[in-house]
N, C-alpha and C positions, 0 to 999 in steps of 0.2 A: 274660070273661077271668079267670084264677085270678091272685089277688095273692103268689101265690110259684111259683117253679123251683126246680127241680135244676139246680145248675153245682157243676161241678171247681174247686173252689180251693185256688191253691197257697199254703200259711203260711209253707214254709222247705224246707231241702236236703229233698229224701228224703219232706216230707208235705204231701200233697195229701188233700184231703177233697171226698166228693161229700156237699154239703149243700143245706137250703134258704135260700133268698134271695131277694131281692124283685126281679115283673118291672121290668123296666126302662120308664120312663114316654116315650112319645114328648114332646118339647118342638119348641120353633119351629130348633134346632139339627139335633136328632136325631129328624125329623119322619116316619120308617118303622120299624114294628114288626115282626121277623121271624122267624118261627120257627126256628128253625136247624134243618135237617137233617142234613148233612154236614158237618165237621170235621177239616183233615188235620192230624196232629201234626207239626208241623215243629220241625226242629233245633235252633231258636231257644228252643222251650217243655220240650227235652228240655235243656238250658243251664240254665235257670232250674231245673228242676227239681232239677236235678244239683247246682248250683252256685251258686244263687240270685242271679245277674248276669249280665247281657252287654253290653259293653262299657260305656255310661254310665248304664247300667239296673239298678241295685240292686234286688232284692225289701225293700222297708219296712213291708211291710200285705200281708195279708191278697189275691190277688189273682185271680181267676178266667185261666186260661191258654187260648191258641186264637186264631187270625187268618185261618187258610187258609176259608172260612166261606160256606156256600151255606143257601135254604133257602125258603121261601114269606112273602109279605107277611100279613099280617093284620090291621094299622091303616095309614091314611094320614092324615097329619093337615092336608096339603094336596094336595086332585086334580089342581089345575093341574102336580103333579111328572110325572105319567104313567104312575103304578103305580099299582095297585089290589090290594085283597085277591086272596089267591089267585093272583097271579104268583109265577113262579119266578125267584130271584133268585141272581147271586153276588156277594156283600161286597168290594167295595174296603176293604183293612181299617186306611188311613188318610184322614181329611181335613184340611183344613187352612184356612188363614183366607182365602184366594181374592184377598185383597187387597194383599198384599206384590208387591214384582218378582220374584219367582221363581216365586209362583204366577200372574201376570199375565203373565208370561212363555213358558207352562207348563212351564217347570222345578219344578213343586210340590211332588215328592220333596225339592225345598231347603227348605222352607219353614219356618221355627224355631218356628212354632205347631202343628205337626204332629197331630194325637192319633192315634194310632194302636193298634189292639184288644191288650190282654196286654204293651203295654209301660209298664211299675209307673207309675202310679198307675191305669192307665186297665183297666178289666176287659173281658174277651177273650167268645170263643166258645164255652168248653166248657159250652156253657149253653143251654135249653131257646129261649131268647128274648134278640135283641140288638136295640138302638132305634138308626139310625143314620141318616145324611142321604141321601135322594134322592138328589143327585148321587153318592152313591157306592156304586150302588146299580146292576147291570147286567141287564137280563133274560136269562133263558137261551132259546133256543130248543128245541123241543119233543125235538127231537134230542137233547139232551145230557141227561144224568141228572145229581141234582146233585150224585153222588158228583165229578163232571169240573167241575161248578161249582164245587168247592170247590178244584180243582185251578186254576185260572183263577190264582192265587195266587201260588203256585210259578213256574206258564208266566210269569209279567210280569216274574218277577225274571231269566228263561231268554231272554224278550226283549230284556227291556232290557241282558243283558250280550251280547246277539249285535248289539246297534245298538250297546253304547259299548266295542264291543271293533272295531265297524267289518266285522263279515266280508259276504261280498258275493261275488259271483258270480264259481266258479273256484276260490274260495280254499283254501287247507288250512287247517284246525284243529287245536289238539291239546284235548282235554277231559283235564284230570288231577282224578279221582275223579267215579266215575259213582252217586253214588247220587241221588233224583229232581232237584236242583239240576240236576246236570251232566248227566243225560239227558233235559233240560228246553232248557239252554244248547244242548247237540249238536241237538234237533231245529230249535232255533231258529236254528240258523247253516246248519243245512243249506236250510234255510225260506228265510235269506237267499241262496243261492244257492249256498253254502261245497259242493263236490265231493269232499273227503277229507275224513274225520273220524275221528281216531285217537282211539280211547277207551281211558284206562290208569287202573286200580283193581287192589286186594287181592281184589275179591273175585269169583270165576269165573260165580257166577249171575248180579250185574250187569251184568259184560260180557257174557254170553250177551244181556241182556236191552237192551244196548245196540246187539248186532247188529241183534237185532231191529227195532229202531227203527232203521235208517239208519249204523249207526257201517258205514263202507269197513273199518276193521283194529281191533283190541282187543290189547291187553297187558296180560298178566297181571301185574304189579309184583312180585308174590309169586315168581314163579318167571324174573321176567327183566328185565335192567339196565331198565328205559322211558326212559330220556335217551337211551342209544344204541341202541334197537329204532326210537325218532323218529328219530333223524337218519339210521338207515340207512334206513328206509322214504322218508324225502325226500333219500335222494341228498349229505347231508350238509349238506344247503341248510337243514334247519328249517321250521316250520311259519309260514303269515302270521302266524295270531291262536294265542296259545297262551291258553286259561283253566283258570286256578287255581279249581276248585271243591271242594276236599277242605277248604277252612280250613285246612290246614298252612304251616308255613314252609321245612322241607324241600321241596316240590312247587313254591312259589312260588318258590325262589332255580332248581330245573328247569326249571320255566315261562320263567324270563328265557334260561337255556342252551338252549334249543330252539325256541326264535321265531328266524326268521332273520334277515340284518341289515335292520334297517328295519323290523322286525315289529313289531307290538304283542302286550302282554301282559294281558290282563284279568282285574283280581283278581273274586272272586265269593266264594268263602271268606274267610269270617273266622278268621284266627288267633289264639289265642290269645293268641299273645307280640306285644306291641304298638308293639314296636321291635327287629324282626329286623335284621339283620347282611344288609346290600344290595350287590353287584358296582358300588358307582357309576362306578368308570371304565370296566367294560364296556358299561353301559348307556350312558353318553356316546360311547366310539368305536364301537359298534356303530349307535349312532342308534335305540335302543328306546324306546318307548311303553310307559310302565307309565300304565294306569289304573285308578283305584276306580270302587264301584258303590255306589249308595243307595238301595234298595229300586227305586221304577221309577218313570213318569209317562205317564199315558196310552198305559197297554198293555194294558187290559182288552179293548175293542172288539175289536182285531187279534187277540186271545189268541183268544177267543168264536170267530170268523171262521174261524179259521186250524185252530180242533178241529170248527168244522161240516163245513169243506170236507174234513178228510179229513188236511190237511197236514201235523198234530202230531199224534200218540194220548200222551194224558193217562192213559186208564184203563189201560192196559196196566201203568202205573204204582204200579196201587192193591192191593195185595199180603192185605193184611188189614184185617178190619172190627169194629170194639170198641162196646157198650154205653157211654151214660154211665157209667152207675154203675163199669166198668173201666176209666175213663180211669189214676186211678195206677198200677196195671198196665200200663198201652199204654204209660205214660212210660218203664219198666224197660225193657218188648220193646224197643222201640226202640232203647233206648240199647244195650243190647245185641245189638241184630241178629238176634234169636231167629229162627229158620225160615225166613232168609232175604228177614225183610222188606225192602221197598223202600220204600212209602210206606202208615201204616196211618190211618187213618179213625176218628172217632169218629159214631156216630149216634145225637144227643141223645132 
């Protein structure tokens, strides 16, 4: 084993540096060593990049970025886990202390010991080599490549908001902003049973790329009202589950006007402004459900299951592919939407 890697680390707004660094040591905590192979740039790490925070995550140091994270074993420091060298793995990219009621519970997303990969202090994936616990730690089967392993990521947070947005067989949905979040969320609600699924974005190749994947109707925002394209498509009634996944606060105060009465609303973006201006007595004589979401819990297995069978496509998702050494580069694309990306890749 070589006593240093290449990893992306981010210093501050705008500089990120591909340097070397030392591999990461397995211990009796972080008891699997893995090569990383696949790396998707998520929204989260183009935030930081940008902006050098999100939400109670300040950059202070120095911090390597990356959590979406697949890739092969290469040390076990105890066999009784059930990996072995040479498996193919996708990164749960938090764990946490197993011991509290939330994680006893398995609420573990709650859990206020969290550590989780590229949130500051704690260094992420964009790196040749990550040392992390067994338990969080999934095999892939031979079927999946681990570009989709590293998508496994995305899908938990697209699960977990189609379970705490409640959708279920029959139901309408509305998805506001499709880029991989929300065409993650939409396959995951249709997964649950959801038969309508109105997808509305700015941007015409994601909704293309949202037909494709199962959306029933798409609206192009850009060129047409989507508050009254929804309500005329359902008859004036609204949708059951509406999810807010663009992170705006414009789409979320939508989302609450286009759920019908007694719907639920489920937030999935994060907005920026952190105390938006809310309809509260609509949302009390209408009788609406607003919920939040926290990453996820115990949605890797079903994720894994659910792209073997066939029932979600993750790669249809994976638009472009970047070198280590171009990760600061993939941070710009991105944030920029160069070419049309959807969701781009790094390969350490």
């Amino acid at each position: 084993m070589p006593t240093t890697m290449k990893a992306a680390v981010l210093y501050g707004i705008h500089d990120m540096r591909v340097e070397d660094v030392p591999v990461p040591q397995v211990t009796s905590e972080r008891d699997v060593l893995v090569r990383v192979r696949s790396v998707g740039v998520c929204g989260s790490d183009v935030h930081f990049f940008e902006r050098g925070i999100i939400g109670k995550y300040p950059l202070r140091a120095p911090t390597i970025m990356g959590h979406e994270a697949a890739g092969d074993v290469v040390e076990v420091l105890d066999e009784a886990c059930g990996l072995q060298p040479g498996d193919r793995v996708a990164i749960e990219p938090g764990y946490t202390c197993r011991r509290c009621e939330f994680c006893r519970s398995g609420q573990y997303n709650m859990c206020r010991d969290v550590v989780f990969l590229a949130a500051p202090p704690i260094h992420g994936a964009f790196a040749e080599y990550v040392a992390w616990p067994s338990d969080f730690l999934f095999k892939l089967p031979d079927t999946l490549s681990l570009d989709e392993g590293a998508m496994m990521e995305p899908l938990a947070v697209g699960l977990w908001a189609a379970k705490r947005g409640g959708a279920g067989p029959g139901d309408s949905v509305a998805i506001l902003g499709a880029g991989p979040i929300g065409l993650l969320t939409m396959q995951s609600a249709i997964a649950a049973g959801a038969t309508r699924a109105v997808v509305s974005d700015l941007e015409a190749g994601r909704l293309a790329l949202a037909a494709k994947l199962g959306a029933t109707d798409t609206i192009d925002a850009s060129q047409t009202d989507a508050e009254a394209s929804i309500m005329e498509l359902t008859g004036g009634r609204g949708v059951d589950v509406a999810f807010e996944c663009a992170g705006a606060v414009p789409t979320l105060q939508m989302a609450l006007r286009v759920a019908r009465n007694g719907g639920t609303v489920q937030i999935v973006g994060m907005p920026a402004e952190q105390h938006p201006q809310m309809p509260l007595y609509e949302m009390i004589n209408r009788e609406l459900d607003l919920r939040g979401l926290f990453r996820y819990a115990n949605c890797y297995p079903p994720a894994i299951s659910l792209v073997e069978a066939g029932r979600i496509d993750v790669a249809s998702l994976v638009t472009h592919h970047f070198a280590l050494a171009e990760t600061p580069g993939a941070m710009t694309f991105v944030h920029e939407r160069r070419d049309g990306v959807v969701k781009a890749i790094i390969n350490p």
